[in-house]
Backbone as CSV, one residue per row, in Angstrom:
resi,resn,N_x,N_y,N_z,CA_x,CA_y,CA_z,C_x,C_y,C_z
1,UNK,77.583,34.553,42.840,76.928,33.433,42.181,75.548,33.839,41.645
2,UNK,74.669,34.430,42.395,73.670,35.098,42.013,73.806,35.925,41.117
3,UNK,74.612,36.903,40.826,74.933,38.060,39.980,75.318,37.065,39.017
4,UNK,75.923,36.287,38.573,76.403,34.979,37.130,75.234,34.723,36.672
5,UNK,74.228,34.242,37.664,72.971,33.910,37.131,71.593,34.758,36.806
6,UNK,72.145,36.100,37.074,71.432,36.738,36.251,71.199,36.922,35.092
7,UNK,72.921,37.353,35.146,73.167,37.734,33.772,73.142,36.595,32.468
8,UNK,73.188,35.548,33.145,72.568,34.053,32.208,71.313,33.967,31.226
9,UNK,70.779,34.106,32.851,69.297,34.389,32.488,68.626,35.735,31.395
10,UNK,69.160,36.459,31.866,69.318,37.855,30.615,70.119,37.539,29.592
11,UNK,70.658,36.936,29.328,71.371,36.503,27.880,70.276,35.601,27.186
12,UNK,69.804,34.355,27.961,68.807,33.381,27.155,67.542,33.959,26.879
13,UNK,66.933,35.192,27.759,65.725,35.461,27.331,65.756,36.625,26.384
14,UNK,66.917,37.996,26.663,66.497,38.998,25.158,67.582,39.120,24.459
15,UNK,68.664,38.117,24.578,69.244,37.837,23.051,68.693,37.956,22.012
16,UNK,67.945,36.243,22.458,66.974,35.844,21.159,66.041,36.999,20.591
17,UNK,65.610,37.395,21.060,64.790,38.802,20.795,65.851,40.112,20.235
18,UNK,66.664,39.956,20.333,67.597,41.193,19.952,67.954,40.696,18.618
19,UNK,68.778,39.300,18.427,68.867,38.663,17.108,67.639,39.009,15.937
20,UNK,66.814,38.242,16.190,65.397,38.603,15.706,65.303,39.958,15.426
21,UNK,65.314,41.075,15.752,64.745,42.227,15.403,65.702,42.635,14.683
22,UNK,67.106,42.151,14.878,68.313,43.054,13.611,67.653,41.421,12.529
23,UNK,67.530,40.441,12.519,67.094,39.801,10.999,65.503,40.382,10.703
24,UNK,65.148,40.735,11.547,64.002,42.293,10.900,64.357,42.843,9.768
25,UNK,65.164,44.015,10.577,65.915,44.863,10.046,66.798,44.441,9.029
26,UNK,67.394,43.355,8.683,68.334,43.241,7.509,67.733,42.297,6.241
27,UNK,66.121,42.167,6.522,65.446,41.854,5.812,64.664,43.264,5.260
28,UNK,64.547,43.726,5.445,63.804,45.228,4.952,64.983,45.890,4.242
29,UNK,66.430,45.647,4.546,66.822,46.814,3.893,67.504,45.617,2.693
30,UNK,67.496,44.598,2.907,67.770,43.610,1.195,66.707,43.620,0.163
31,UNK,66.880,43.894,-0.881,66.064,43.903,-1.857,65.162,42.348,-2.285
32,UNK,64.187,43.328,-2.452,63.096,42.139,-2.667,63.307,41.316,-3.932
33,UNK,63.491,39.955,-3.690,63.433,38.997,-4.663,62.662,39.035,-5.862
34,UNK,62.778,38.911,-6.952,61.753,38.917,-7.744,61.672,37.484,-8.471
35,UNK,60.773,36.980,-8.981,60.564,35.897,-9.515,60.758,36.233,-10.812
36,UNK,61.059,34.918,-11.946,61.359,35.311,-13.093,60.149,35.256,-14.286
37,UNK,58.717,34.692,-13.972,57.543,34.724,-13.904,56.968,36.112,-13.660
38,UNK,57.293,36.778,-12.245,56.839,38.042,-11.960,57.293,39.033,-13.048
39,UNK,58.886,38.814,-13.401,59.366,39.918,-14.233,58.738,39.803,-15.626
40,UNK,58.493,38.446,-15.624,58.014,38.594,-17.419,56.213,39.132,-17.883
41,UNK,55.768,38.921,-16.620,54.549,39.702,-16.709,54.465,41.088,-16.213
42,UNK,55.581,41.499,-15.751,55.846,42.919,-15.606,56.149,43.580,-17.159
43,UNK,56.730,42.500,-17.900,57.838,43.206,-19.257,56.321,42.936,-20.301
44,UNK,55.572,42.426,-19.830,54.357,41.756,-20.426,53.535,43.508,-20.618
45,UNK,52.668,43.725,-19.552,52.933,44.830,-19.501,53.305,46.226,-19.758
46,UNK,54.985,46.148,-19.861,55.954,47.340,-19.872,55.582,47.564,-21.788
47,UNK,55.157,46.542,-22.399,55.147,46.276,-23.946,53.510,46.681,-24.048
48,UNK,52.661,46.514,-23.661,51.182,47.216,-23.633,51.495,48.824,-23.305
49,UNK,52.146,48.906,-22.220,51.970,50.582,-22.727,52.847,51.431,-23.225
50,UNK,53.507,50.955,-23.732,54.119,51.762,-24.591,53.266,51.445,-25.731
51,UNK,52.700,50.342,-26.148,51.276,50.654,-26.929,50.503,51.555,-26.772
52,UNK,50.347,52.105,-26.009,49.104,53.238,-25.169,48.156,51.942,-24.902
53,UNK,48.231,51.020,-24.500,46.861,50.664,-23.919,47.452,50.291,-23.106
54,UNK,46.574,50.985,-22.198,46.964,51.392,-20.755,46.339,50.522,-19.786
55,UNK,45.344,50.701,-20.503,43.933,49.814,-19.072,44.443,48.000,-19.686
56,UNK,45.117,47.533,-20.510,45.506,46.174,-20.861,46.967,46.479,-19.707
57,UNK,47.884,47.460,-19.408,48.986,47.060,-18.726,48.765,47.232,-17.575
58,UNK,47.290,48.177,-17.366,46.919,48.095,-15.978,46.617,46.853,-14.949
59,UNK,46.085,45.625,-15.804,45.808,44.754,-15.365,47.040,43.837,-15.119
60,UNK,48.206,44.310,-16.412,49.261,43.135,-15.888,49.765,43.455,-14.740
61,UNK,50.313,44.629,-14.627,50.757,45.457,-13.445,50.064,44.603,-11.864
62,UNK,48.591,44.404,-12.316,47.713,44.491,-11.120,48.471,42.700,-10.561
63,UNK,48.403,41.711,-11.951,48.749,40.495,-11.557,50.163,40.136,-11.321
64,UNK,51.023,41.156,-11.658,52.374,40.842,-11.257,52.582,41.391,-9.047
65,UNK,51.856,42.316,-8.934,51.659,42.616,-7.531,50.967,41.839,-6.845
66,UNK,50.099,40.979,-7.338,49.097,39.693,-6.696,50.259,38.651,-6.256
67,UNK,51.381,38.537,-7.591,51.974,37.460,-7.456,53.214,37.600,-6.312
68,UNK,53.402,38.944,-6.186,54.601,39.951,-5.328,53.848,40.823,-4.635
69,UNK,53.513,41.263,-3.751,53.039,42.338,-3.412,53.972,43.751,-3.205
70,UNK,55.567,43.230,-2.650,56.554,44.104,-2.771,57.120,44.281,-3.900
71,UNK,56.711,44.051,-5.196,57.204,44.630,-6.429,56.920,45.935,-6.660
72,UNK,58.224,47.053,-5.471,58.024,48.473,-6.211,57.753,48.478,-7.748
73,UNK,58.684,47.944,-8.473,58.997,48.692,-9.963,57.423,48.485,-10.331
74,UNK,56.313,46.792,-10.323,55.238,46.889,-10.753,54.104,48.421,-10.345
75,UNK,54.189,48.347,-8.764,53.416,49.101,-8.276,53.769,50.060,-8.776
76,UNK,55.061,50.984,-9.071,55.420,52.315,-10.079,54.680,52.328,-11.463
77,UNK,54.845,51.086,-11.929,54.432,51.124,-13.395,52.708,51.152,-13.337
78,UNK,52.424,50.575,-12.319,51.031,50.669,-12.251,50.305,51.970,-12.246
79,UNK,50.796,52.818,-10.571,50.507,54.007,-11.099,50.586,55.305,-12.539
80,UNK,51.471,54.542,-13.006,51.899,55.459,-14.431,50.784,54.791,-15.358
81,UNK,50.355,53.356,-15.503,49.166,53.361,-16.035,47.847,53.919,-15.739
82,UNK,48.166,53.906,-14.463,46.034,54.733,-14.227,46.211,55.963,-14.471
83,UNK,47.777,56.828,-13.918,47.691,58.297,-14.168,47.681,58.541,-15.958
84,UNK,47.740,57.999,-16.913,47.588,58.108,-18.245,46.171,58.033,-18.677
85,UNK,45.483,57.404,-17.681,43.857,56.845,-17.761,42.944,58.305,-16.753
86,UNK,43.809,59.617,-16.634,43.547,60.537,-15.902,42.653,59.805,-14.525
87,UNK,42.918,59.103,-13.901,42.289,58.488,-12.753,43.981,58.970,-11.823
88,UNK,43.629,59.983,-11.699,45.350,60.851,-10.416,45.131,60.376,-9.043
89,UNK,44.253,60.608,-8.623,43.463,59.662,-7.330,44.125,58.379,-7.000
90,UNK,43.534,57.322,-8.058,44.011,56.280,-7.927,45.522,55.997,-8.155
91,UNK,45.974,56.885,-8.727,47.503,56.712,-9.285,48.688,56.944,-7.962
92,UNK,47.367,58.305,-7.259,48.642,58.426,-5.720,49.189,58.008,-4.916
93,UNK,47.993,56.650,-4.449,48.365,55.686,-3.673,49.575,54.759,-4.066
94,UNK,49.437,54.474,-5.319,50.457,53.726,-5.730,51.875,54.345,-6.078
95,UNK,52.414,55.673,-6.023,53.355,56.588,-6.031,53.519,56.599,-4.635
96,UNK,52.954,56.976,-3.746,53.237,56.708,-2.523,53.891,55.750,-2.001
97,UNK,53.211,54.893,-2.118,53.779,53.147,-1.689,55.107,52.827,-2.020
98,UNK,55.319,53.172,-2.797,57.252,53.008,-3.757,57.788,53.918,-3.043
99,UNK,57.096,55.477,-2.688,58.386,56.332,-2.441,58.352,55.904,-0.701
100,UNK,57.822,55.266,-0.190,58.123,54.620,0.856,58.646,53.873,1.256
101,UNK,58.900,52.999,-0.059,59.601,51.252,0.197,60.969,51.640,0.082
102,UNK,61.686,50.292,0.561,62.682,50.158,0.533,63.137,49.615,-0.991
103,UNK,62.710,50.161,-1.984,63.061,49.667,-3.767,64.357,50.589,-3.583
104,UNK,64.816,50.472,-5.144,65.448,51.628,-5.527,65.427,52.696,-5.403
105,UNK,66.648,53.368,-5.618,66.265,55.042,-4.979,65.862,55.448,-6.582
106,UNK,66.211,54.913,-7.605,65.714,56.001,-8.629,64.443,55.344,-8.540
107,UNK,63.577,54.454,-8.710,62.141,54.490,-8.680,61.486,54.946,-7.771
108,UNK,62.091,55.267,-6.321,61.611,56.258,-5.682,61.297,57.521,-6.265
109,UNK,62.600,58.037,-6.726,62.821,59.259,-7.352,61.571,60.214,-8.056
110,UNK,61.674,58.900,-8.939,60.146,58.657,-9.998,59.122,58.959,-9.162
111,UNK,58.772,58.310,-8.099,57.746,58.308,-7.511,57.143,59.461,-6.947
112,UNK,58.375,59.901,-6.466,58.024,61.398,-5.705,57.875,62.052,-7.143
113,UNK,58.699,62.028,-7.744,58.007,62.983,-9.121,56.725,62.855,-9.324
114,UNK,56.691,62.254,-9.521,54.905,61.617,-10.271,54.151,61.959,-9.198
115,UNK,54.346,62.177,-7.552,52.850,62.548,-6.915,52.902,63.966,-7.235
116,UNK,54.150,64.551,-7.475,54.395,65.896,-8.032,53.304,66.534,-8.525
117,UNK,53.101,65.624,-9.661,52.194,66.003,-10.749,50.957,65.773,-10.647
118,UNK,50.954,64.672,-9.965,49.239,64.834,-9.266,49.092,65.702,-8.592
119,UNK,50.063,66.371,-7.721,49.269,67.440,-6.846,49.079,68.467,-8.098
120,UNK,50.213,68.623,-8.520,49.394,70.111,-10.099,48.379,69.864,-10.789
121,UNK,48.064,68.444,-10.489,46.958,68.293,-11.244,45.488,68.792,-10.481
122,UNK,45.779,68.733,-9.560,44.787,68.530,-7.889,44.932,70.082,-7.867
123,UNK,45.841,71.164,-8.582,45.958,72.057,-7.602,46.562,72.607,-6.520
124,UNK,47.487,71.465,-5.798,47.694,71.066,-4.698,49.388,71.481,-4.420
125,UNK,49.308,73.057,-4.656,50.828,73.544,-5.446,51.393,73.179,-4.280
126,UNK,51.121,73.913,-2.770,51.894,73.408,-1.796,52.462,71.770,-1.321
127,UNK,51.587,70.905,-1.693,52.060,69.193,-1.299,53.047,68.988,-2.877
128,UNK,52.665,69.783,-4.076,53.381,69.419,-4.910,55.152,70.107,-4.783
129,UNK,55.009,70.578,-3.994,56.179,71.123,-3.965,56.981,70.903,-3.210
130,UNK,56.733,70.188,-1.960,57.415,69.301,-1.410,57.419,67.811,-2.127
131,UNK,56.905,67.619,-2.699,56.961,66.522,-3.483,58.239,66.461,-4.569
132,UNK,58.444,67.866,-4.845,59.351,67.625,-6.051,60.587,68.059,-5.139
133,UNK,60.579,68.104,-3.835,61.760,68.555,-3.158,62.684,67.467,-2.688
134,UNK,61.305,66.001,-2.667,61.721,64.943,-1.968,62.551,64.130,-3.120
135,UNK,61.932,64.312,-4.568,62.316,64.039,-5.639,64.051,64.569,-5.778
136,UNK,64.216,65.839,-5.476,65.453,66.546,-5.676,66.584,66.201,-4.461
137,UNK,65.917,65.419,-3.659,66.787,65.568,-2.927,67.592,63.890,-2.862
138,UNK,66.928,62.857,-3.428,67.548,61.303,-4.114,67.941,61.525,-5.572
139,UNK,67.624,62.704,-6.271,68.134,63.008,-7.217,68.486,64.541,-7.393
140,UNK,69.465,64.728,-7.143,69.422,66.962,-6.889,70.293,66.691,-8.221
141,UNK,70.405,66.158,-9.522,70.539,66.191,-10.963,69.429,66.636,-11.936
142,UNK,68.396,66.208,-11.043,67.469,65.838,-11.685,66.496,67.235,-12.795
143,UNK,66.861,67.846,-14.002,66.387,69.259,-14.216,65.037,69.278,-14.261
144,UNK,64.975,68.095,-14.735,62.900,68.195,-14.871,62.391,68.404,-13.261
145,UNK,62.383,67.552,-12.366,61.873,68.171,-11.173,62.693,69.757,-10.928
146,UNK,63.004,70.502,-11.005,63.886,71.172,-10.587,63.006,72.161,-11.269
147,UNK,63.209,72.085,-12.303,61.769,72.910,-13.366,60.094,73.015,-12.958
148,UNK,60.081,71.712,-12.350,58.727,71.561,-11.700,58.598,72.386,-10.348
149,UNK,59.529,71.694,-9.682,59.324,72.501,-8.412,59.095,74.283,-8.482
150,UNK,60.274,74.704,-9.095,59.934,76.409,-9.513,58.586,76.740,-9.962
151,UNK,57.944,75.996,-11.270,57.074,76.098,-11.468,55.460,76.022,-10.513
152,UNK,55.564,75.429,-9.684,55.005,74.950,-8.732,55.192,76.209,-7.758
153,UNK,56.467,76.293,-7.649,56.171,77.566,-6.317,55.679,79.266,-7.338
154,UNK,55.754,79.372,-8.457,55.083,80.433,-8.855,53.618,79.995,-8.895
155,UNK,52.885,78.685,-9.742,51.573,78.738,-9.418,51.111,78.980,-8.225
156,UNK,51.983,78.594,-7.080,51.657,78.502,-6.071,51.505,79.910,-4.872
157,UNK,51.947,80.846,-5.602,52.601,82.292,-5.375,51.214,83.069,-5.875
158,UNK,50.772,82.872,-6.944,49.777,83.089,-8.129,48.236,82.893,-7.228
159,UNK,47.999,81.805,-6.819,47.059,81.017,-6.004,47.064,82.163,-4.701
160,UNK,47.710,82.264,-4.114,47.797,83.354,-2.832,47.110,84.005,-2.735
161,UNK,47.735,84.883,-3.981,47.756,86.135,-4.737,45.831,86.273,-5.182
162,UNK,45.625,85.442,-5.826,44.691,85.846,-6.433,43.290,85.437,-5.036
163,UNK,43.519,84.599,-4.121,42.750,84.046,-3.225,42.897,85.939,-1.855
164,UNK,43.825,86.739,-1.962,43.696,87.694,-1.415,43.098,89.000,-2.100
165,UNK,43.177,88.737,-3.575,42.248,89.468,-4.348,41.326,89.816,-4.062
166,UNK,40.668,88.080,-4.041,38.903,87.735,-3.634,38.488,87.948,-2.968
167,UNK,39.481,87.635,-1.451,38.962,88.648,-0.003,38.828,90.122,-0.196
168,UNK,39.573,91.036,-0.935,39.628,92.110,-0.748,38.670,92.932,-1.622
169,UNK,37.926,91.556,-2.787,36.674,92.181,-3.329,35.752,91.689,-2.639
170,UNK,35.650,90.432,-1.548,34.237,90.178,-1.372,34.263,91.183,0.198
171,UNK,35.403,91.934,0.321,35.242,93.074,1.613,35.083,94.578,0.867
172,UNK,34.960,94.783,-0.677,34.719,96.061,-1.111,32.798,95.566,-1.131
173,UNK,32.835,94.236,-1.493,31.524,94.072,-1.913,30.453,93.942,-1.161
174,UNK,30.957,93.677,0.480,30.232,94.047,1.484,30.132,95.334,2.309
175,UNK,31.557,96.407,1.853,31.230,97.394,1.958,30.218,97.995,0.896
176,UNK,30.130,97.962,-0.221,29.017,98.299,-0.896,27.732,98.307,-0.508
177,UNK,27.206,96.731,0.074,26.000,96.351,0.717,25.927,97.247,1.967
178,UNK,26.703,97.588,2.459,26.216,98.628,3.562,25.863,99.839,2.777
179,UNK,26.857,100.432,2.417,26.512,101.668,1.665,24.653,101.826,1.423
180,UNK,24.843,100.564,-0.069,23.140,100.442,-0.351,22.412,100.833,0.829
181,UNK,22.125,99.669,2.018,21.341,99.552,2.725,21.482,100.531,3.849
182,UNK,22.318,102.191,3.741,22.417,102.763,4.293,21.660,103.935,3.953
183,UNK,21.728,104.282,2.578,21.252,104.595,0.956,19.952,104.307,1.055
184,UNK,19.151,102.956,1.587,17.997,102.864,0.829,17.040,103.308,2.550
185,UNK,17.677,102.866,3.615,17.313,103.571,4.839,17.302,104.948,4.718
186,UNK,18.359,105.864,4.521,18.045,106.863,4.495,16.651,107.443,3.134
187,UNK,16.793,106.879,2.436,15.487,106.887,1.435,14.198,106.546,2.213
188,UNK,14.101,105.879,2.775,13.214,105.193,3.551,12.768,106.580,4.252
189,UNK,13.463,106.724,5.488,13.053,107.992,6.043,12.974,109.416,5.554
190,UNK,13.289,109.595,4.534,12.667,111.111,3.802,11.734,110.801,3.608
191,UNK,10.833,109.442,2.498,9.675,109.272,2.102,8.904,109.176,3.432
192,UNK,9.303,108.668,4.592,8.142,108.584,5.935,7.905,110.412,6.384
193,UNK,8.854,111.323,5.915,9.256,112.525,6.145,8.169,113.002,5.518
194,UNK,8.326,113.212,4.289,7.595,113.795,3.335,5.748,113.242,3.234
195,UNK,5.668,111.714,3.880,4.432,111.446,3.597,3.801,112.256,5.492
196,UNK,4.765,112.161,6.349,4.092,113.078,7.507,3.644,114.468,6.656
197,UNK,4.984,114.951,6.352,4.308,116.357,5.904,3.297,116.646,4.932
198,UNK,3.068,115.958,3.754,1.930,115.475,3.479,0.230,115.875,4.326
199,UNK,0.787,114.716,4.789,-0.612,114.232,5.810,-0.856,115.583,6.672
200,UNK,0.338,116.881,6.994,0.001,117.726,7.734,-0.505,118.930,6.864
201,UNK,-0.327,118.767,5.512,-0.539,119.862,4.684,-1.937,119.209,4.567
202,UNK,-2.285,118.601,3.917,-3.448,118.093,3.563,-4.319,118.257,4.767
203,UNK,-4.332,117.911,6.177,-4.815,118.511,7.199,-4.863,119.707,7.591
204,UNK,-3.895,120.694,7.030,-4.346,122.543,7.059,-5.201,122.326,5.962
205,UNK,-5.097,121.496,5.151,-6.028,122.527,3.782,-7.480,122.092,4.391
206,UNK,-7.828,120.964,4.867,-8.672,120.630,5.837,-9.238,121.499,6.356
207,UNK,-8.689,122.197,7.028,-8.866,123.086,8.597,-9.170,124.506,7.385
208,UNK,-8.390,124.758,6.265,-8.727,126.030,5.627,-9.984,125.757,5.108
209,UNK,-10.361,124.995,4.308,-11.090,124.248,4.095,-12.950,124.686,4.849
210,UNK,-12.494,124.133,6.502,-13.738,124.185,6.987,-13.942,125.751,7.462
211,UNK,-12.695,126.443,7.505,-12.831,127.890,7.822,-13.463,128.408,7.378
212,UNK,-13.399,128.378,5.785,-13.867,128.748,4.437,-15.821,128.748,4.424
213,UNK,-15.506,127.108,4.671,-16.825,126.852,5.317,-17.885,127.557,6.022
214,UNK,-17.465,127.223,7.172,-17.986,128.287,8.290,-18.151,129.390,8.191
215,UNK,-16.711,129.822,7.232,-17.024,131.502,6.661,-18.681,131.751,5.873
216,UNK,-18.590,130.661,4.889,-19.538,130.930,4.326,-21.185,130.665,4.515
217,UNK,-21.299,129.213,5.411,-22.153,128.969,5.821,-22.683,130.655,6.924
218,UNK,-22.003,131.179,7.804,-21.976,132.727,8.620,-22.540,133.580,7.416
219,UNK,-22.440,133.803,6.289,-22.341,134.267,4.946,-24.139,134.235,4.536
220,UNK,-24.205,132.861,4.835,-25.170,132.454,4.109,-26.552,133.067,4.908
221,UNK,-26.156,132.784,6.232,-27.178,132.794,7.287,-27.386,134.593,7.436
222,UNK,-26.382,134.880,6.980,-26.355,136.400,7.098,-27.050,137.478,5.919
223,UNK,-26.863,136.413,5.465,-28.068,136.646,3.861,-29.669,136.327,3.977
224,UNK,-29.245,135.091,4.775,-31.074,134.706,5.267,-31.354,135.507,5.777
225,UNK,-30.842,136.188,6.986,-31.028,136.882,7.823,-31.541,138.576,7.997
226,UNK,-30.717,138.669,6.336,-30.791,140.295,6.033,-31.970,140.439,5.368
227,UNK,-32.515,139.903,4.596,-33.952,140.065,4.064,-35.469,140.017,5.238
228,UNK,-34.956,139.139,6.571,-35.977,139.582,7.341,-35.860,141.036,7.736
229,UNK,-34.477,142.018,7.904,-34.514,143.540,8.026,-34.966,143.930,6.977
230,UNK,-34.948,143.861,5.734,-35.781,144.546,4.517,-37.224,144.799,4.822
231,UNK,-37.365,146.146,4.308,-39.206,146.297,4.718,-39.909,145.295,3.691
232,UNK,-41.044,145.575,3.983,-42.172,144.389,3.016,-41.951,145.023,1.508
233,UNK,-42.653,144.386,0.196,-42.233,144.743,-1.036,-43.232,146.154,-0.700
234,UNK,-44.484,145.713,-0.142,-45.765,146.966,-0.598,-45.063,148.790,0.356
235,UNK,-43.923,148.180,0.960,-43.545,149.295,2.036,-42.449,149.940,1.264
236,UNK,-41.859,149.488,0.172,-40.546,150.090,-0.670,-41.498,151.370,-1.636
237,UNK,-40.172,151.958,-1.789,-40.520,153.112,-2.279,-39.714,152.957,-3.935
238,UNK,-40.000,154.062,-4.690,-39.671,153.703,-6.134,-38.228,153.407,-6.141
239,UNK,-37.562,154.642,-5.374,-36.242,154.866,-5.178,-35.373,153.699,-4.985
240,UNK,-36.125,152.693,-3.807,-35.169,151.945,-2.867,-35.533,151.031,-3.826
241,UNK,-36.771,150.854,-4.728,-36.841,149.641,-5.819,-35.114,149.569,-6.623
242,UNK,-35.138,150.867,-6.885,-34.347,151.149,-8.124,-32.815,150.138,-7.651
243,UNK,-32.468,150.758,-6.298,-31.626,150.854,-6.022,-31.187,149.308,-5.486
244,UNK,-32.481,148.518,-5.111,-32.112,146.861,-5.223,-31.682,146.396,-6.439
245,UNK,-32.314,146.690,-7.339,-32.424,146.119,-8.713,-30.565,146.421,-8.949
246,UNK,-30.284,147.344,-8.787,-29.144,148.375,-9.400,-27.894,146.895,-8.455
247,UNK,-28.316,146.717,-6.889,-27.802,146.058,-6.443,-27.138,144.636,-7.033
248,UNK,-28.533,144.211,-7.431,-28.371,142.224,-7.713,-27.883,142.363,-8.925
249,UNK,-28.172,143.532,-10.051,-27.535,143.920,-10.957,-25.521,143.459,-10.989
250,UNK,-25.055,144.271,-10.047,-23.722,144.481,-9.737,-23.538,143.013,-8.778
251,UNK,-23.967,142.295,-8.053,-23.477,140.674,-6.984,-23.710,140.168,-9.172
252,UNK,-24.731,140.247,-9.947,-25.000,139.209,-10.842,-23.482,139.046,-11.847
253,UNK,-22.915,140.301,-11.805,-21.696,140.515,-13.022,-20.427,140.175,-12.430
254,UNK,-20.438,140.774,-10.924,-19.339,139.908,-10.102,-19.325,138.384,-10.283
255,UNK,-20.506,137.774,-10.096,-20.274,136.503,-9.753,-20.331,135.538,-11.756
256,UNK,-20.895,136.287,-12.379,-20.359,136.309,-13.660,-18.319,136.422,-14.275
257,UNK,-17.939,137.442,-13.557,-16.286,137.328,-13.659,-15.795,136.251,-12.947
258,UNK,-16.162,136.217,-11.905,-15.764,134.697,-11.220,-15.595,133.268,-11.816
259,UNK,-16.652,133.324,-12.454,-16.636,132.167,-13.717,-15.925,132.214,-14.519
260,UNK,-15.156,133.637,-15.035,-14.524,133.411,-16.203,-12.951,133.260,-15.882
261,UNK,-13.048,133.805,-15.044,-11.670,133.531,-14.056,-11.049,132.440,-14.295
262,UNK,-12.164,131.489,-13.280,-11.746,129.728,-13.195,-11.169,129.624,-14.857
263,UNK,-12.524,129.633,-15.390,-12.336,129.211,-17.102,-10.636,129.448,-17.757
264,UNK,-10.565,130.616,-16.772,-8.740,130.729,-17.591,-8.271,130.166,-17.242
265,UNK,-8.316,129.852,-15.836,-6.838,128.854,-15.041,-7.235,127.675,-15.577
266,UNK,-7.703,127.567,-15.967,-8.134,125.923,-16.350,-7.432,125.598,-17.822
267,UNK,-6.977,126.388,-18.084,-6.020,126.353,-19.353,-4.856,125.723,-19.250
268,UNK,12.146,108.486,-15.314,14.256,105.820,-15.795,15.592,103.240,-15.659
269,UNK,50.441,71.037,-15.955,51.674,70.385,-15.480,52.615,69.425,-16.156
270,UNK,53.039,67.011,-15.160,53.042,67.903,-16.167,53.722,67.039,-16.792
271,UNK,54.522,66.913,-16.815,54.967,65.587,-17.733,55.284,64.453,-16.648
272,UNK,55.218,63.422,-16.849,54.999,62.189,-16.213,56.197,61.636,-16.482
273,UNK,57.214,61.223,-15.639,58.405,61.119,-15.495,58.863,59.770,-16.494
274,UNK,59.233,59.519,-17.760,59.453,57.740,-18.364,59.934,56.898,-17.334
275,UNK,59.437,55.993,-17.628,59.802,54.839,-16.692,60.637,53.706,-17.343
C-alpha cells in the first residue's frame, strides 16, 4: 500500500515537470512564426539593398527584429547589411546568432559562410576555416565555401610561414647585436691597451728625458768646474793661448753643424554569400 503511494506521488509531482520540458523542447525545434507585417518590412528592406543602400535596410532589418526577435532570416539580412558598410565586427554577432538558431539550415549555411569572411577579413585564417567547415558540412555542395576554405588554409599556411621567417630574422638580428657588442668590447680593450702603452712610452721618454738632463746638468757643472783648474789668464803662456783659442774654435763649428742638422730634419576574401 505504501509502495502504490509512492509511486502516485511520483507521478503527480515530476510528470508535470517532464511534460513541460519535452513542450520546451518541441517549441525550439518548430519554426518560428512570422507575422505578415514582420515579413513585409523584412521585403521592405530586402528592396533597399539591393539598392545598395545599405544603412536604409539596416534599419529595416533592425525594426523587423524589434518586432520578432527570433527572425533568423532578418538577423541574416542584417548582418549582410553592416558587413557591406565594412563594419565586420558588428556583422559577426549577427552571423553567429542564426548559425546557432534553430532557422533554416540553408540560412545557417549562409551564416557560417559569412563569419567565414569576416575572419579573412580579420585575418583570422584559422577561425575562418573552421567556419567554412561548419558551412560545408549543412551544405558539403556548396563550391564557393569549398573554394574558401582551401583558400583559407593556404593563407593560413603562408601566415606560419612567414611569422617563422620573422623569428628566424629577429634571432639572426640578435645574433648580430652580440657580434657588434662583442666587436665594439673588444675595440674597447685594445684602445685601453694601447692608451696604457702610451702612458708607458711617454713615461720612458720621461725618464730618458731626465737622464739626458742630469747628463747634462753633470756636463754643465763640469764645465763650471774645469775653468777653476785652468791657471789664471796672466799665468798662460803664448802656446797654451794658442791652443785655447784653437779649442773654442773647434766646440764653435761643432755646435754650428748641430744646427744645421736639425734645419734638415725639419724638412671614412571574400565574396559575401547572396541572400
Amino acid at each position: 500500500m505504501k509502495g502504490k503511494m509512492k509511486n502516485i506521488i511520483y507521478l503527480l509531482i515530476f510528470l508535470p515537470m517532464g511534460v513541460f520540458a519535452q513542450e520546451k523542447e518541441k517549441e525550439k525545434q518548430e519554426p518560428v512564426k512570422i507575422k505578415l507585417a514582420e515579413k513585409q518590412i523584412l521585403r521592405t528592406g530586402n528592396d533597399l539593398f539591393k539598392q545598395k543602400r545599405f544603412v536604409d535596410a539596416e534599419v529595416k532589418y533592425k525594426k523587423a527584429l524589434k518586432e520578432n526577435p527570433n527572425y533568423s532570416t532578418a538577423g541574416y539580412n542584417l548582418g549582410n547589411a553592416v558587413y557591406e558598410q565594412n563594419r565586420f565586427e558588428e556583422a559577426l554577432p549577427q552571423y553567429e546568432m542564426v548559425a546557432k538558431s534553430i532557422g533554416d539550415k540553408d540560412t545557417r549555411e549562409k551564416s557560417f559562410h559569412n563569419i567565414g569572411n569576416v575572419m579573412m577579413k580579420q585575418k583570422q585564417y584559422d577561425k575562418a576555416i573552421a567556419a567554412y567547415k561548419n558551412s560545408l558540412l549543412l551544405n558539403p555542395k556548396d563550391e564557393e565555401s569549398r573554394y574558401n576554405l582551401a583558400l583559407a588554409q593556404k593563407l593560413l599556411k603562408d601566415q606560419q610561414q612567414n611569422e617563422q621567417n620573422k623569428d628566424k630574422d629577429k634571432d639572426k638580428d640578435k645574433n648580430q647585436d652580440q657580434d657588434q657588442d662583442q666587436n665594439s668590447e673588444n675595440k674597447d680593450q685594445k684602445e685601453d691597451q694601447g692608451e696604457d702603452e702610451n702612458k708607458d712610452q711617454d713615461q720612458n721618454e720621461g725618464d730618458n728625458k731626465n737622464d739626458e738632463n742630469d747628463q747634462q746638468d753633470q756636463k754643465n757643472e763640469g764645465d763650471k768646474k774645469e775653468p777653476n783648474k785652468q791657471p789664471q789668464p796672466n799665468q798662460l803662456s803664448k802656446q797654451q793661448i794658442e791652443q785655447l783659442l784653437e779649442a773654442m774654435n773647434n766646440e764653435e763649428n761643432k755646435t754650428q753643424q748641430k744646427v744645421n742638422a736639425k734645419k734638415e730634419k725639419g724638412k671614412k576574401v571574400n565574396q559575401e554569400k547572396d541572400w
